[in-house]
C-alpha positions as CSV (number, residue, x, y, z in Angstrom):
1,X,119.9,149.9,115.1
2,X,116.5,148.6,115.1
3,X,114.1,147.9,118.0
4,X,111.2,146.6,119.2
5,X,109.2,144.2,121.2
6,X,107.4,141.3,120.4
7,X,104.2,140.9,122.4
8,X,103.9,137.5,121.8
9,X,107.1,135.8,123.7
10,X,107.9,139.4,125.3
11,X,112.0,139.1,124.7
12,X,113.7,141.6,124.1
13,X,115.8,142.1,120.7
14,X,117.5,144.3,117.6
15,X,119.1,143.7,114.5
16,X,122.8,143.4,115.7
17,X,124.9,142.7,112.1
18,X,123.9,139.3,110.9
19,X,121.9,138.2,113.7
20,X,118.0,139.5,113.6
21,X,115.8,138.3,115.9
22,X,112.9,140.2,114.5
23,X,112.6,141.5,110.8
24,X,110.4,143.7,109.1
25,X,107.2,142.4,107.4
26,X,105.4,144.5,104.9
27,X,102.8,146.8,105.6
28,X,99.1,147.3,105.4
29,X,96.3,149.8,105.2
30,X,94.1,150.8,108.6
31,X,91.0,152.0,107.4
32,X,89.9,153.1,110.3
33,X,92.4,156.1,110.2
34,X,93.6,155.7,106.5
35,X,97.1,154.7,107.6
36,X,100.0,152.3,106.8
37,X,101.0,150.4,109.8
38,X,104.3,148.3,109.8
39,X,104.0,144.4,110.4
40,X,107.2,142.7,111.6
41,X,107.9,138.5,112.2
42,X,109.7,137.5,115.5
43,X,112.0,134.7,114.5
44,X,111.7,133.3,117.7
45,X,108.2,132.6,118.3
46,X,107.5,132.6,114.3
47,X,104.5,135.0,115.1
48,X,103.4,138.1,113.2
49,X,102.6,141.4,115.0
50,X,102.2,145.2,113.9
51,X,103.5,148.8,115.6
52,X,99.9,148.5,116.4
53,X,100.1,145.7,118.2
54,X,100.8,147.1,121.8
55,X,98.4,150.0,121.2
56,X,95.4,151.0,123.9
57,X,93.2,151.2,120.9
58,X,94.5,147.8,119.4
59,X,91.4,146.5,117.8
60,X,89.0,149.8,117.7
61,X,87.3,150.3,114.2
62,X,85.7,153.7,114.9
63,X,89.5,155.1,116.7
64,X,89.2,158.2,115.1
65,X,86.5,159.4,117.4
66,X,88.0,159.3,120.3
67,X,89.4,162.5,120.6
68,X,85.9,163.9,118.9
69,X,84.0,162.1,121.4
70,X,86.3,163.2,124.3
71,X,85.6,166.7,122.9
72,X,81.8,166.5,123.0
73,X,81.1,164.7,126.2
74,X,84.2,167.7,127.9
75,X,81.5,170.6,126.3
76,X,78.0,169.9,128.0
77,X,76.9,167.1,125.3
78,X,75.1,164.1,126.4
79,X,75.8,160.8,125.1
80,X,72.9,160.2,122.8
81,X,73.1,164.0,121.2
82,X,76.9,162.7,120.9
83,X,75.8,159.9,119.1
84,X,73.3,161.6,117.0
85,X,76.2,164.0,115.9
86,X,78.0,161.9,114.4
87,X,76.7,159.7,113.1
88,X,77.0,156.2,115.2
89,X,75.2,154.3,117.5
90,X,75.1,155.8,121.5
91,X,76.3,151.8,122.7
92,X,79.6,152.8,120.8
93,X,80.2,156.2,122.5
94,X,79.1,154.5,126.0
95,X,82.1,151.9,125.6
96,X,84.3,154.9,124.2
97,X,83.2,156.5,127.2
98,X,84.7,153.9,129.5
99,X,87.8,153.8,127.4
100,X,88.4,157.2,127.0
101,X,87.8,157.8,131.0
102,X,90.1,155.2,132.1
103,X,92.9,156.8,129.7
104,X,92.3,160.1,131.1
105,X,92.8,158.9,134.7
106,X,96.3,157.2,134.1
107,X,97.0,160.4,132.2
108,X,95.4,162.3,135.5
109,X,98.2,160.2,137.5
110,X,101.1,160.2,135.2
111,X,101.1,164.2,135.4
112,X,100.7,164.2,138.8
113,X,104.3,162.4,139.3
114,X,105.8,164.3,136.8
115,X,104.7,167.9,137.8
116,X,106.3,169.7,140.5
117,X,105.2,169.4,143.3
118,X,102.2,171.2,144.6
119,X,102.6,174.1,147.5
120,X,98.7,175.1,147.8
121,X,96.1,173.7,146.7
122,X,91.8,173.6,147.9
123,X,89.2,170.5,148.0
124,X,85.7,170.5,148.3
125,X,82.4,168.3,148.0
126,X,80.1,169.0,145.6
127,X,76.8,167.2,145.3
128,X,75.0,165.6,142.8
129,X,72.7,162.5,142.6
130,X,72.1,159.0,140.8
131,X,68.5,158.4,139.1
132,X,66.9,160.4,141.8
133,X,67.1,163.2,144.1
134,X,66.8,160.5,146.9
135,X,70.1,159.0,145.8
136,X,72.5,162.2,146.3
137,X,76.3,161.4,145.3
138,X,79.3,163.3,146.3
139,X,82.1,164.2,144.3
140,X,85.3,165.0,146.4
141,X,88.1,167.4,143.9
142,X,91.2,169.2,144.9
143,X,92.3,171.7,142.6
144,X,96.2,173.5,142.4
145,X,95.3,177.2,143.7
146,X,96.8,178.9,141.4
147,X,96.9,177.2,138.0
148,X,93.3,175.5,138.7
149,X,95.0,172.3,137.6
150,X,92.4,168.9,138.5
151,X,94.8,167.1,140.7
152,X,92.3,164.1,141.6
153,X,88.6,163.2,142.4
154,X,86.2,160.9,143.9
155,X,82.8,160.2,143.6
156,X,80.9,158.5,146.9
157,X,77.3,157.3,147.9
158,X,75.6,159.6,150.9
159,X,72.2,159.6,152.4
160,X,69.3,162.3,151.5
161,X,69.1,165.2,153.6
162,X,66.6,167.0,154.5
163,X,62.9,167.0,153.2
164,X,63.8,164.3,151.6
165,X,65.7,161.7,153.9
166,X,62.4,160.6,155.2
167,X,61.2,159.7,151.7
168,X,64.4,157.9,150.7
169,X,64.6,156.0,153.6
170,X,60.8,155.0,153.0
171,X,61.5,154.1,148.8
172,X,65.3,153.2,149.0
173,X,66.2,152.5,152.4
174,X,69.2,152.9,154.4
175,X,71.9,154.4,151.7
176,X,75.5,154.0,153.2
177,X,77.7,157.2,153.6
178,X,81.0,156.7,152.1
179,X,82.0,160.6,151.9
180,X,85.2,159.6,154.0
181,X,86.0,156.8,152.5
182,X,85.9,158.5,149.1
183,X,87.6,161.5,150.7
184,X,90.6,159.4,151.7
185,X,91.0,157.4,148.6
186,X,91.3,160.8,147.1
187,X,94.1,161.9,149.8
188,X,96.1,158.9,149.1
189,X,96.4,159.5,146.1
190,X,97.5,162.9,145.3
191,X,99.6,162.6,148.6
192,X,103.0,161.9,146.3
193,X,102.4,165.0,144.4
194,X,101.8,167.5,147.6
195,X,104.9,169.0,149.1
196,X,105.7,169.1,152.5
197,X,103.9,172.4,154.5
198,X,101.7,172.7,151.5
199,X,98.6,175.5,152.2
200,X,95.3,173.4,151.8
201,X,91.9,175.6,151.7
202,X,88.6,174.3,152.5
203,X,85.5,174.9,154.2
204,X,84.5,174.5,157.7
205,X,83.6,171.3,157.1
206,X,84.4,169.4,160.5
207,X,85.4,166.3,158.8
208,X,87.9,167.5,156.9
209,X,90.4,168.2,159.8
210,X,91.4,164.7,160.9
211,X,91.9,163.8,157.3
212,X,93.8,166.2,156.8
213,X,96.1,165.6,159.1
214,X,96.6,162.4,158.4
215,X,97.4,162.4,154.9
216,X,99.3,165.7,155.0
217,X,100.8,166.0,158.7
218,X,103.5,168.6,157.7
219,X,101.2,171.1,155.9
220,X,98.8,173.9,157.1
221,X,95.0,174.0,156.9
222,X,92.9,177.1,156.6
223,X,89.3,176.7,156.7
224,X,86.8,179.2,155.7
225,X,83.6,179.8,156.3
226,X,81.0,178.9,154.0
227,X,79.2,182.0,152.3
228,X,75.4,182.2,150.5
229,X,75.4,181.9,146.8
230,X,74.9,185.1,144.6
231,X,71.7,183.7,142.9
232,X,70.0,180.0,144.1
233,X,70.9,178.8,140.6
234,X,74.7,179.4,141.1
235,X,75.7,177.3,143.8
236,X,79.2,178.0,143.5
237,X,79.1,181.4,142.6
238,X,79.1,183.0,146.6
239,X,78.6,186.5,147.6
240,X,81.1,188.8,148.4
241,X,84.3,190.5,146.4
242,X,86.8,187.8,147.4
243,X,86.5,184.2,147.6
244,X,89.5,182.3,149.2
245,X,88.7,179.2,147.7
246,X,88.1,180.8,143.7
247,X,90.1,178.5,142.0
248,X,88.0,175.4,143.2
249,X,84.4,177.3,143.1
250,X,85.5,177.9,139.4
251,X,86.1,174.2,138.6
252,X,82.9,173.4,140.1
253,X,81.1,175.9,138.1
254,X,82.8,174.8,135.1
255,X,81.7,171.0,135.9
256,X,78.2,171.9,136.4
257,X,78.7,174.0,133.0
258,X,81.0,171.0,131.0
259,X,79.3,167.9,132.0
260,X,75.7,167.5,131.3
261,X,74.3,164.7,134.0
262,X,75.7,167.9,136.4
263,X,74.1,170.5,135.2
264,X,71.2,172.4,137.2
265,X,67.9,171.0,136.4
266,X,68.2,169.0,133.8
267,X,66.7,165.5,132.4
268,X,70.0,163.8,131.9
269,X,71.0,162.3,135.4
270,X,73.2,159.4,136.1
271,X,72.8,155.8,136.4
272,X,76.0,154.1,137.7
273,X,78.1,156.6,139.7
274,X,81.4,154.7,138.3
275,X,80.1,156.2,134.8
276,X,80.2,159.5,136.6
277,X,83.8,159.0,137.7
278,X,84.9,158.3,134.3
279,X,83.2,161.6,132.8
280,X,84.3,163.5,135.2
281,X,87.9,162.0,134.2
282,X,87.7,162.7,130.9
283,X,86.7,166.4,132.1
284,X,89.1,166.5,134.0
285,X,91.9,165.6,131.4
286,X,90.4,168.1,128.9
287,X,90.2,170.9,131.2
288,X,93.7,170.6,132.5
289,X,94.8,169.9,129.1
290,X,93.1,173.1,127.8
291,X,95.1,175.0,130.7
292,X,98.3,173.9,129.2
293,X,97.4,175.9,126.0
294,X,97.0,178.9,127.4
């Protein structure tokens, strides 16, 4: 029996003893990965396709990278030491950059509907800004408790604080604060994947309470209070022998650690905070896929 589907007329067919609706069609040779790649004919619409055809990286020259690229930009690099290498312009790993992120988050998705289903797990903000100090971001993540699996993120515009909220408002001004919206698009959608009277962990935030009980009426919330860092360049790292919310103060460090526009004091910063989303994605896939090797 043979199978497959035409992405041209999109019908369905198989060889079925004299009648073919689609036959085989030679071969040819992808340089791009040094493979042969079928070609079949659909008899219907008289058009040729490939078992390339229906392929996310249909079209890609440089495919072989991907996973490199994925690698390098999940392990502190930025995207122009990426591009420097190997080899290839830094335009090409932007765009890979987009592709590879929006892969990781259907991947992110896909694994959260086929896991079981999660009985504890913690959520957090963690700050960072766009261009400038004046223009913090917040990035919202819930992580499984126990297996530190990345179960979902967000990334949302906030105002300055402190010293510098008078300045921003001055240079910038007034920057919208879309924590909660950000925080409940992040709730909807891990909500499938939560079972009912799950433990959530956080901190005292007092924000957090009413969304948590909306998204997730049947589960229980413990909120801790927040403690001092160990040293003023580890944020996440508090004081103390015991930290009730470990596994997510772990991811966090490894973010700040992994992904370079988040590391402490450094020149690379971000631009768009969508291309943060998708970094953090593809961070996000590698780290959780890393965990599964263990």
């Amino acid at each position: 029996m043979f199978k497959q589907l035409c992405p041209n007329c999109k019908d369905s067919f198989e060889r079925v003893e004299s009648r073919t609706k689609v036959i085989s069609y030679g071969r040819f040779f992808r340089k791009s990965d040094k493979k042969y790649i079928r070609r079949f004919k659909c008899l219907k619409c008289l058009r040729h396709f490939s078992s390339a055809s229906l392929d996310r990286c249909y079209w890609q020259r440089k495919r072989h990278y991907n996973s490199t690229i994925m690698g390098l930009l999940a392990s502190g690099n930025t995207q122009r030491r990426t591009a420097i290498l190997l080899g290839i312009n830094r335009k090409t790993v932007a765009r890979k950059l987009i592709f590879i992120g929006n892969l990781a988050i259907d991947v992110i998705k896909t694994d959260n509907r086929y896991y079981k289903k999660v009985h504890s797990f913690e959520f957090d903000d963690l700050e960072t800004y766009e261009h400038t100090k004046c223009k913090p971001l917040s990035v919202t993540l819930a992580v499984e408790t126990k297996t530190r699996r990345i179960l979902g993120f967000s990334v949302s515009r906030m105002p300055a604080k402190g010293l510098l909220a008078v300045k921003a408002l001055k240079k910038y001004g007034r920057r919208p604060d879309e924590r909660s919206f950000g925080r409940k698009r992040l709730f909807s959608e891990i909500k499938n994947c939560i079972a009912p009277g799950a433990l959530i962990k956080s901190d005292q935030n007092p924000h957090y309470v009413k969304d948590v009980r909306r998204y997730f009426p049947d589960s229980v919330h413990i909120a801790y209070k927040g403690r001092k860092p160990c040293d003023s360049g580890l944020g996440e790292l508090k004081e103390g022998i015991f930290d009730p919310i470990f596994s997510l103060n772990h991811t966090f460090a490894k973010l700040r650690s992994d992904i370079s526009r988040l590391i402490r004091e450094t020149w690379t910063t971000t631009k768009k905070p969508d291309r943060l989303y998708l970094h953090i994605a593809i961070m996000a896939f590698f780290h959780n896929k890393m965990l599964n090797q263990r």
